[in-house]
N, CA, C and O atoms as CSV, one atom per row, in Angstrom:
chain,resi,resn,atom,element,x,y,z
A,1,UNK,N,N,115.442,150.173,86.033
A,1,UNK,CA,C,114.775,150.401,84.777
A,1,UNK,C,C,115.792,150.988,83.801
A,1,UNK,O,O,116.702,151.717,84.196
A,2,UNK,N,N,115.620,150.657,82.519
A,2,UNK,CA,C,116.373,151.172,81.343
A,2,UNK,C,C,116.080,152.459,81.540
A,2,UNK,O,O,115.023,152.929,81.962
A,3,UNK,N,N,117.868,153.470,80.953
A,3,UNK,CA,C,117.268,154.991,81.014
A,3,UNK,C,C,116.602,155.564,79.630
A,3,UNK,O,O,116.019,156.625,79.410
A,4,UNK,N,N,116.926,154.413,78.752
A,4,UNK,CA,C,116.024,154.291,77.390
A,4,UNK,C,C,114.801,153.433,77.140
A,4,UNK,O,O,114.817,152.344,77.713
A,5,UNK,N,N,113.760,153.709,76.405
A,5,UNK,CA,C,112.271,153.374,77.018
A,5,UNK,C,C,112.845,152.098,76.135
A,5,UNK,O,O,113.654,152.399,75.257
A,6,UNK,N,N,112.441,150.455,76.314
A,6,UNK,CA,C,112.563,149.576,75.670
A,6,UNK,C,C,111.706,149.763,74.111
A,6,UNK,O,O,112.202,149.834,72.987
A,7,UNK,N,N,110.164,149.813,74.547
A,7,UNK,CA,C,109.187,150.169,73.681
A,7,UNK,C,C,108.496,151.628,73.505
A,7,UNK,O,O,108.360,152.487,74.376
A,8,UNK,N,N,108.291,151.653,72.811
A,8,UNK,CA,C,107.537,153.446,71.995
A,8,UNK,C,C,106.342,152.720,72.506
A,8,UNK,O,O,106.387,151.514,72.750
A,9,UNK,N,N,105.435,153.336,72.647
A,9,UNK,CA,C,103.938,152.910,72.262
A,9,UNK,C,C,103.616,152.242,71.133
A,9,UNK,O,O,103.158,151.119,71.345
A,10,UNK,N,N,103.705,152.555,70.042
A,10,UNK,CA,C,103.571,152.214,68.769
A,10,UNK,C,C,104.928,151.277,68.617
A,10,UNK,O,O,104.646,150.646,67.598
A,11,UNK,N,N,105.849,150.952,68.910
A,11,UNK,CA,C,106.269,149.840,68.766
A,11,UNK,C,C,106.065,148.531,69.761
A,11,UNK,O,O,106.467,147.416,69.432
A,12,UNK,N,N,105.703,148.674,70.439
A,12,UNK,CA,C,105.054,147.728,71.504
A,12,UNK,C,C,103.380,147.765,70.795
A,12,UNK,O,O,102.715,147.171,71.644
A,13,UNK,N,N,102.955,147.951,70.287
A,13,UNK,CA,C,101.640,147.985,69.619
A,13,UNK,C,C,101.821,146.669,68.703
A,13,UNK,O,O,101.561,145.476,68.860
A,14,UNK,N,N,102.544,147.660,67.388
A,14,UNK,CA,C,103.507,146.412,66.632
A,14,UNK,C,C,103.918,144.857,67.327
A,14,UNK,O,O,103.526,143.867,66.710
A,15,UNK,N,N,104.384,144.738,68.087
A,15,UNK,CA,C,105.197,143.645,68.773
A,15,UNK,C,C,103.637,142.749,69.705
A,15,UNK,O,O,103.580,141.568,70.045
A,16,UNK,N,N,102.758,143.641,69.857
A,16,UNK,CA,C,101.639,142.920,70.468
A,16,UNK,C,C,100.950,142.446,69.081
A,16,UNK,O,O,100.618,141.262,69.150
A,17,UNK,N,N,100.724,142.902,68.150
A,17,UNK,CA,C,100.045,142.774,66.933
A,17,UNK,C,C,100.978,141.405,66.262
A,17,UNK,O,O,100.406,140.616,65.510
A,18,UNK,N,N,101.966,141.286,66.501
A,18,UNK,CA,C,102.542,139.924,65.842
A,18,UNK,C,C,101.837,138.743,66.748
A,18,UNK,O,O,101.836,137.574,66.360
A,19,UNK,N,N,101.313,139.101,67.831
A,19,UNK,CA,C,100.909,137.751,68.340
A,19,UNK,C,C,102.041,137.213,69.416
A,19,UNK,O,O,103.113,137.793,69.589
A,20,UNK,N,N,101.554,135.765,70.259
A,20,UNK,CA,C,102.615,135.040,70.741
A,20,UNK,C,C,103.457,134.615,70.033
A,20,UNK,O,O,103.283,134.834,68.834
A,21,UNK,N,N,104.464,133.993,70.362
A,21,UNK,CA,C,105.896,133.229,69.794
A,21,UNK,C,C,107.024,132.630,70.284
A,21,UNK,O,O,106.937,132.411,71.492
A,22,UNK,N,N,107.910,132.334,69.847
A,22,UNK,CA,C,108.708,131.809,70.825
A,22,UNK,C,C,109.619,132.902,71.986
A,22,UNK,O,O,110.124,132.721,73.094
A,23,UNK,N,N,109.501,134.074,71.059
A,23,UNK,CA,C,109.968,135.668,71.839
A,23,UNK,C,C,108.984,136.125,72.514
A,23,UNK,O,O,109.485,136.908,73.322
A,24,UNK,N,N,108.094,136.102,72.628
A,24,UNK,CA,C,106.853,137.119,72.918
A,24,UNK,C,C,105.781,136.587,73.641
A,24,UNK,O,O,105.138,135.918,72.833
A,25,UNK,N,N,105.132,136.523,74.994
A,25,UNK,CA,C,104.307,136.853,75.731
A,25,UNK,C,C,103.145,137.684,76.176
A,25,UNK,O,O,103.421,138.787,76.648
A,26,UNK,N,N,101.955,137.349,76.105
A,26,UNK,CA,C,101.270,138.114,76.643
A,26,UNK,C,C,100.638,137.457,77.448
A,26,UNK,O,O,100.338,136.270,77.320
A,27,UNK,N,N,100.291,138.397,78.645
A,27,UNK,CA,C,99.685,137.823,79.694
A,27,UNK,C,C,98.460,138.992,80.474
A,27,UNK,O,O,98.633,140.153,80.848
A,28,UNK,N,N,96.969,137.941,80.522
A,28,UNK,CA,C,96.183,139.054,81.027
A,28,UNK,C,C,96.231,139.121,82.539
A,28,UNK,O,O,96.833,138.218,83.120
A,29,UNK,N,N,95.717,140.000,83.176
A,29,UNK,CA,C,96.059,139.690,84.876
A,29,UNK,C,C,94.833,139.596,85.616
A,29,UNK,O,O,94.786,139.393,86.830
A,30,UNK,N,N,93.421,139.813,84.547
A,30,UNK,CA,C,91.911,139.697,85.060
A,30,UNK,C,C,91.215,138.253,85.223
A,30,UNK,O,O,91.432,137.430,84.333
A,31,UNK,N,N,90.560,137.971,86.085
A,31,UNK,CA,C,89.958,136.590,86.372
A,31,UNK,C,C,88.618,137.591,85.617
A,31,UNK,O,O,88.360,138.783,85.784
A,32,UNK,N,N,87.955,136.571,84.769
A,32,UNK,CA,C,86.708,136.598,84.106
A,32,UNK,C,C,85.967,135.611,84.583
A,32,UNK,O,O,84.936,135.628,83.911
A,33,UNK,N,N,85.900,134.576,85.533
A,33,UNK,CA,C,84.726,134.118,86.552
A,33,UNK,C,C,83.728,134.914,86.733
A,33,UNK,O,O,82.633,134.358,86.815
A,34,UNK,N,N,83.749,135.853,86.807
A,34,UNK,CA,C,82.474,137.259,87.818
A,34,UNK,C,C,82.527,137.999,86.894
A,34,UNK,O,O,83.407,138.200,86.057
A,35,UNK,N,N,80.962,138.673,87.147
A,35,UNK,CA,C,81.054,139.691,86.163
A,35,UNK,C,C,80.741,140.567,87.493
A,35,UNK,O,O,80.106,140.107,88.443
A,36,UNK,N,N,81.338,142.071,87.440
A,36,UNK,CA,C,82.621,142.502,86.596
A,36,UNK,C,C,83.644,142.083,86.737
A,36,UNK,O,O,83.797,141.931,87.949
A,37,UNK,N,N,84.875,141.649,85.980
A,37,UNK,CA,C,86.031,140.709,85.989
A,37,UNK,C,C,86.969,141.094,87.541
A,37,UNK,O,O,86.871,142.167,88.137
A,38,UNK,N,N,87.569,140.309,87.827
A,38,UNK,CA,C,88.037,140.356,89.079
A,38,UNK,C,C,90.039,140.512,88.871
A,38,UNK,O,O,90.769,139.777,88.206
A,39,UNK,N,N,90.322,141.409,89.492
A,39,UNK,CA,C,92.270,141.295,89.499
A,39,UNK,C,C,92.484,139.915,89.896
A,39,UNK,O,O,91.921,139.494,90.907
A,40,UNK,N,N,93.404,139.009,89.054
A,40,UNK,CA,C,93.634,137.849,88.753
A,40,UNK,C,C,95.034,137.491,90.585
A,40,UNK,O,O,95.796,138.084,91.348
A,41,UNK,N,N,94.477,136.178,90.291
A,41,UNK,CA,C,95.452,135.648,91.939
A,41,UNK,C,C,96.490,136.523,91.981
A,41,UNK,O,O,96.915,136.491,90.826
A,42,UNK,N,N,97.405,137.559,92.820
A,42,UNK,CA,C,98.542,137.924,92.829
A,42,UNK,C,C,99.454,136.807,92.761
A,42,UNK,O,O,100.151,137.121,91.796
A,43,UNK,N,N,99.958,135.508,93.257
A,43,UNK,CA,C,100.857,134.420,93.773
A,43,UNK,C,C,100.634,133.981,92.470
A,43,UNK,O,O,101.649,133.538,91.933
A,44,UNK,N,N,99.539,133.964,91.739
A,44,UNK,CA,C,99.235,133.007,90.242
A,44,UNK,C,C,99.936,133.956,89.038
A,44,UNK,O,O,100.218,133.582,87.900
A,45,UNK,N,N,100.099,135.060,89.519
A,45,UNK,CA,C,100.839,136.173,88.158
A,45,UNK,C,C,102.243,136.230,88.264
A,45,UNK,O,O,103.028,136.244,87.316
A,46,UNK,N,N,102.571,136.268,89.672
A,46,UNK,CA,C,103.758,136.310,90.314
A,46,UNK,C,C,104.559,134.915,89.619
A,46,UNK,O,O,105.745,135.051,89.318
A,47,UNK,N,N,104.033,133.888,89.432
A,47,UNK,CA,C,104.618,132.740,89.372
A,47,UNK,C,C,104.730,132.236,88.292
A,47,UNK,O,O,105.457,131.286,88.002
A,48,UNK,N,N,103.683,133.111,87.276
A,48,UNK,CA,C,104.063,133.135,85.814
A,48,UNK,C,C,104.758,134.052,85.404
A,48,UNK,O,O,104.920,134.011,84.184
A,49,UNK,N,N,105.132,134.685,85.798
A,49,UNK,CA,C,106.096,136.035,85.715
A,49,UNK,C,C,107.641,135.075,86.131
A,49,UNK,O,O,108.602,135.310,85.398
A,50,UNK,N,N,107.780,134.368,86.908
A,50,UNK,CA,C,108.723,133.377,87.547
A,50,UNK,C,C,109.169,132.512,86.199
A,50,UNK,O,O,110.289,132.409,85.699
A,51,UNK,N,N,108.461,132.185,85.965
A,51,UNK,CA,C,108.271,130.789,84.630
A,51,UNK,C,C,108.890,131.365,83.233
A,51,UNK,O,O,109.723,130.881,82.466
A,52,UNK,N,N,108.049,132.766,83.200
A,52,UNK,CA,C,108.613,132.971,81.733
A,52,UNK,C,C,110.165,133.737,81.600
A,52,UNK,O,O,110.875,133.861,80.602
A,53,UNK,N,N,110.367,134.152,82.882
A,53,UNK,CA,C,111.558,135.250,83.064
A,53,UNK,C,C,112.693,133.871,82.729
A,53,UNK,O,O,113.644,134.083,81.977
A,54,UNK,N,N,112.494,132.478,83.353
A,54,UNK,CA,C,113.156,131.894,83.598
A,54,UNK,C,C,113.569,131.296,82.098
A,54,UNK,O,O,114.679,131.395,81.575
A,55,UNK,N,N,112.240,130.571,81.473
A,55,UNK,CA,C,112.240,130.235,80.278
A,55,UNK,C,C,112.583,131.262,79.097
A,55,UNK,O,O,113.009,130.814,78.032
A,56,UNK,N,N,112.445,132.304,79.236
A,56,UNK,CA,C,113.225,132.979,78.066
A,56,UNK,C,C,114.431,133.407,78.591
A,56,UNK,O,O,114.876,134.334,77.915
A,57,UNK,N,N,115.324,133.029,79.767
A,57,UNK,CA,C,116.806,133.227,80.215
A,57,UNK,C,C,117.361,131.963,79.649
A,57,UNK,O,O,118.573,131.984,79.436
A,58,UNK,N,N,116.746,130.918,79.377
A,58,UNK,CA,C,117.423,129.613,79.172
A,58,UNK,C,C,117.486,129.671,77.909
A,58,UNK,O,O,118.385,129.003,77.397
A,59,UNK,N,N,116.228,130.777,76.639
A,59,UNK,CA,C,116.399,130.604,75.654
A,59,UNK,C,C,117.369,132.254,74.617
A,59,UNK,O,O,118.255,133.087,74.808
A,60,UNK,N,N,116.800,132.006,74.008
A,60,UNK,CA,C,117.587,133.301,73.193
A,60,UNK,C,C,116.810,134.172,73.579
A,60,UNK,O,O,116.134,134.608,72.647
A,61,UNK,N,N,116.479,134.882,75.086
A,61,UNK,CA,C,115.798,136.448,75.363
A,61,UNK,C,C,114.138,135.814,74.944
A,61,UNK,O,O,113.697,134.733,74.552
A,62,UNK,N,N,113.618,137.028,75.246
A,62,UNK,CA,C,111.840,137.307,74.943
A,62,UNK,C,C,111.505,138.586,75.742
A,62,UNK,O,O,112.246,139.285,76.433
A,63,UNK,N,N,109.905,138.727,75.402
A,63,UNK,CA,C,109.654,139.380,75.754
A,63,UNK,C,C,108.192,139.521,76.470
A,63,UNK,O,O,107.239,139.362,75.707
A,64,UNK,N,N,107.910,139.785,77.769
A,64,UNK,CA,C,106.557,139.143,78.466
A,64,UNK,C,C,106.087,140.796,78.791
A,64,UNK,O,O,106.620,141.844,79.156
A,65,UNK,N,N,104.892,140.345,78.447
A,65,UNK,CA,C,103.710,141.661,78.411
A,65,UNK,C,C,102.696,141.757,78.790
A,65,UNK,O,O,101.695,141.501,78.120
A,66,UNK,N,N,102.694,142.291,80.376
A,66,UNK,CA,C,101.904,142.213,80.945
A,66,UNK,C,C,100.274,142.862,80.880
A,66,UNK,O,O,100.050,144.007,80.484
A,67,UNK,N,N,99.446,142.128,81.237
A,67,UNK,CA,C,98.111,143.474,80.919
A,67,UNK,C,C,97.335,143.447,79.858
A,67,UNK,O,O,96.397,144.165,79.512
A,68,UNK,N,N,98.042,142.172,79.201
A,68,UNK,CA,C,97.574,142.057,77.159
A,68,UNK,C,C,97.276,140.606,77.341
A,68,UNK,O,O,97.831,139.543,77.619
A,69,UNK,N,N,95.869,141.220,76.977
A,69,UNK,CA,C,95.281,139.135,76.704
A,69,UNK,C,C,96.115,138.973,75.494
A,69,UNK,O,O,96.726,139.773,74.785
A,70,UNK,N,N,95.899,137.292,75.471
A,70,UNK,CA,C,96.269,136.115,74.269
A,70,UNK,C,C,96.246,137.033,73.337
A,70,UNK,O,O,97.289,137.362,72.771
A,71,UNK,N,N,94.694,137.753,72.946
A,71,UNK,CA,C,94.604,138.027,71.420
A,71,UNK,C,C,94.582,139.325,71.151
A,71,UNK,O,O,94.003,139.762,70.157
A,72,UNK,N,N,95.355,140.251,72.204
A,72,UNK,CA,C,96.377,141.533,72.281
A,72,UNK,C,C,95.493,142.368,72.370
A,72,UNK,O,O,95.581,143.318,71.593
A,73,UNK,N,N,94.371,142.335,73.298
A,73,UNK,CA,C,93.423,143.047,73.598
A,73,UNK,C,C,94.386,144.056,75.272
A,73,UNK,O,O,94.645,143.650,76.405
A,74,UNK,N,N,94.502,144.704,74.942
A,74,UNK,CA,C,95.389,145.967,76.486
A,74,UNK,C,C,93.679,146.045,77.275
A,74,UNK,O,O,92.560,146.450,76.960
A,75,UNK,N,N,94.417,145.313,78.578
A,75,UNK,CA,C,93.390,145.085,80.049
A,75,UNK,C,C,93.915,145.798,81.072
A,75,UNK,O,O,93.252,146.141,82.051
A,76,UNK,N,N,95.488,146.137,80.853
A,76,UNK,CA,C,95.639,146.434,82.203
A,76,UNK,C,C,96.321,145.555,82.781
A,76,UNK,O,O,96.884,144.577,82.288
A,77,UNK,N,N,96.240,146.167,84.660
A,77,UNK,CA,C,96.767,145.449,85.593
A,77,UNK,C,C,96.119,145.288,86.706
A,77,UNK,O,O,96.312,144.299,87.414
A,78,UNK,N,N,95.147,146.365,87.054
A,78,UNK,CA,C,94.476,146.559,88.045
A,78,UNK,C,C,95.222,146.455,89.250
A,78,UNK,O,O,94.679,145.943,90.230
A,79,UNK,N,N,96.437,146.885,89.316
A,79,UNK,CA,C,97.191,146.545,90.892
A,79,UNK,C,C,97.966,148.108,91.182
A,79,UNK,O,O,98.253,149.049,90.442
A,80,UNK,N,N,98.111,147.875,92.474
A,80,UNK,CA,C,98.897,149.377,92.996
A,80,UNK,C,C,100.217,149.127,93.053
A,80,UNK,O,O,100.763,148.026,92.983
A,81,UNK,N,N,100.854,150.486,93.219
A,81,UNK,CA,C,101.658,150.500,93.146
A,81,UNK,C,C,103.189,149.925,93.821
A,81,UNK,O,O,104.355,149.762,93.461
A,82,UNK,N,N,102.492,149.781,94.805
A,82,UNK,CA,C,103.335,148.671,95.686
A,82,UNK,C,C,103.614,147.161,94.777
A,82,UNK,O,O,104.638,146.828,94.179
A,83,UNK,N,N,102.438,146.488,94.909
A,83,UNK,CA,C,102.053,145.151,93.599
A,83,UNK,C,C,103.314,145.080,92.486
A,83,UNK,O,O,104.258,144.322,92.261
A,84,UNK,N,N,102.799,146.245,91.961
A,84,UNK,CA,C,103.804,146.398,90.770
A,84,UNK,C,C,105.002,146.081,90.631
A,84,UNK,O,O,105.467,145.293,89.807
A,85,UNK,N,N,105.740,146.894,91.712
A,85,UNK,CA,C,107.122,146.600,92.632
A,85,UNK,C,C,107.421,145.542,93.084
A,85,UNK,O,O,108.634,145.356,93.185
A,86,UNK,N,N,106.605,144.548,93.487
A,86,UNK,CA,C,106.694,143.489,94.104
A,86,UNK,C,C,106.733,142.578,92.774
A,86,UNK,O,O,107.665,141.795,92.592
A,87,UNK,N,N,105.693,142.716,91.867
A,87,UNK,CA,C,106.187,141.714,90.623
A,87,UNK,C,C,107.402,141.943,89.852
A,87,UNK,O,O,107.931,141.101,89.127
A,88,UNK,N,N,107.949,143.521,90.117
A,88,UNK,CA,C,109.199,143.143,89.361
A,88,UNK,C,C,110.276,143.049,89.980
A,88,UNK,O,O,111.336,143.586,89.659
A,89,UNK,N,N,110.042,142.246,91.061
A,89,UNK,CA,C,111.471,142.420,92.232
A,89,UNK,C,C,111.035,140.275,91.968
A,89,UNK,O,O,111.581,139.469,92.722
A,90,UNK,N,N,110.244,139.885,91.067
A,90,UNK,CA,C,110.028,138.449,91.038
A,90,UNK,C,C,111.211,137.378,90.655
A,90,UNK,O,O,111.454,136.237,91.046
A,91,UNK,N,N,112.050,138.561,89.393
A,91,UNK,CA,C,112.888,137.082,88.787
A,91,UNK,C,C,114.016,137.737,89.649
A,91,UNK,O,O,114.949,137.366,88.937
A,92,UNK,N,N,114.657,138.477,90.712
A,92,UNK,CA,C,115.581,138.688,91.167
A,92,UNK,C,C,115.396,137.764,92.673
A,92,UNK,O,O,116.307,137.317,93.370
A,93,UNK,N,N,113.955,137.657,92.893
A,93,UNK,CA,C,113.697,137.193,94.481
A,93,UNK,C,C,113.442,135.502,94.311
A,93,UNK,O,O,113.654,134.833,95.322
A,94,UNK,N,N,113.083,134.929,93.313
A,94,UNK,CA,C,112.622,133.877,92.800
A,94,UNK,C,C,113.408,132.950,92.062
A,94,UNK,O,O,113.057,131.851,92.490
A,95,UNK,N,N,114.104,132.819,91.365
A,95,UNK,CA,C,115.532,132.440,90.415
A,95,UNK,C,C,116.708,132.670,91.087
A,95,UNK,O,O,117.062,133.727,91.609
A,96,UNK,N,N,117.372,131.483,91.041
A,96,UNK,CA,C,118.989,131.224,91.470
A,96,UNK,C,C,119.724,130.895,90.129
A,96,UNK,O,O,119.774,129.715,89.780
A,97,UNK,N,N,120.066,131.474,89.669
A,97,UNK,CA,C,120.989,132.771,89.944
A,97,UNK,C,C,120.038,134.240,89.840
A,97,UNK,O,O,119.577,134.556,88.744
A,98,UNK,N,N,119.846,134.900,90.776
A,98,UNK,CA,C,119.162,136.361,90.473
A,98,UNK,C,C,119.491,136.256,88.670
A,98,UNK,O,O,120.503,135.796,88.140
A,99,UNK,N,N,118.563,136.704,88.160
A,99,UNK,CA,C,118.458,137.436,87.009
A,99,UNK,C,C,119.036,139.029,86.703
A,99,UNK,O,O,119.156,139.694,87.732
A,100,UNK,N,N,119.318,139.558,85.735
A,100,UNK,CA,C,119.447,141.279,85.372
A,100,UNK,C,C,118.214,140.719,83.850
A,100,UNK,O,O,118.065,139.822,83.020
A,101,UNK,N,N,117.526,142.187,84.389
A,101,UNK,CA,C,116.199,142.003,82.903
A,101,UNK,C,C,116.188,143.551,82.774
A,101,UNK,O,O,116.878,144.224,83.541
A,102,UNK,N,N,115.641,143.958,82.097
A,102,UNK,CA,C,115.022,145.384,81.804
A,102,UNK,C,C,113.581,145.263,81.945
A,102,UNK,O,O,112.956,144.257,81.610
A,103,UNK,N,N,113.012,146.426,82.504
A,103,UNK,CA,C,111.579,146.419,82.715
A,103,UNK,C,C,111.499,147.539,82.434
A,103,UNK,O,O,112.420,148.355,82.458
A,104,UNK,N,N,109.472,147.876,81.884
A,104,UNK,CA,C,109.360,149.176,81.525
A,104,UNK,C,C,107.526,149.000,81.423
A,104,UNK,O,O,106.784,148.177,80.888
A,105,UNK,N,N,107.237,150.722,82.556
A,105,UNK,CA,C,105.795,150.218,82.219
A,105,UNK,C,C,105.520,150.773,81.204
A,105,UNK,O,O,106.394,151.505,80.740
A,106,UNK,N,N,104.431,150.668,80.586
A,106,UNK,CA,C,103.972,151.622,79.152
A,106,UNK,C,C,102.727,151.417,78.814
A,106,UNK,O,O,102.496,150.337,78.270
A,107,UNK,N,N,101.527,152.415,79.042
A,107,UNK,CA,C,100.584,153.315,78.663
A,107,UNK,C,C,99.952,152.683,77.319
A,107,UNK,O,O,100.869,152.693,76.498
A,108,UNK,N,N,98.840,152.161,76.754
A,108,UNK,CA,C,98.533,151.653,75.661
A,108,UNK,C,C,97.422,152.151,74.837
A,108,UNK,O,O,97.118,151.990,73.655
A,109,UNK,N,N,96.832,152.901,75.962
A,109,UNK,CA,C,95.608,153.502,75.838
A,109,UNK,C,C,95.395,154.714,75.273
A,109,UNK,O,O,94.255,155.173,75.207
């Protein structure tokens, strides 16, 4: 992890408030099938986490944000702490050539 926070709160607020783009990602991690909403496939987050790490390495950088529906509504993650670890050990375990990324969790609420 960076020993400098990537995002403030309020600038990651900002950066969710612009919407998607060709930089920017959001991704929710809840299945809404059931009510009450259900923690979304682990292997199905994992593998979009795979996709975009990859696709914004091929392009000029981005930035993927987990926990934030489409229309920048903050959901969360609903996963422990192990989970967590395991999704960000994705573009190093998943991608040839390992990746270097910065990761950072951050509080929205």
């Amino acid at each position: 992890m960076v020993e400098k926070p990537l995002y403030t709160p309020e600038s990651l607020r900002r950066l969710i408030d612009q919407g998607e783009g060709q930089f920017v990602e959001l991704k929710g991690t809840w299945s809404y099938d059931q009510d009450p909403p259900l923690a979304g496939a682990k292997r199905r987050i994992r593998d979009f986490v795979a996709e975009y790490v990859a696709a914004f390495a091929n392009a000029d950088c981005g930035t993927l944000v987990i926990g934030v529906e489409d229309d920048g509504t903050p959901t969360g993650h609903g996963r422990s702490g192990d989970e967590i670890a395991t999704l960000l050990e994705v573009p190093t375990r998943r991608l040839r050539s390992p990746l270097s990324y910065d990761h950072q969790l951050r509080k929205l609420r």
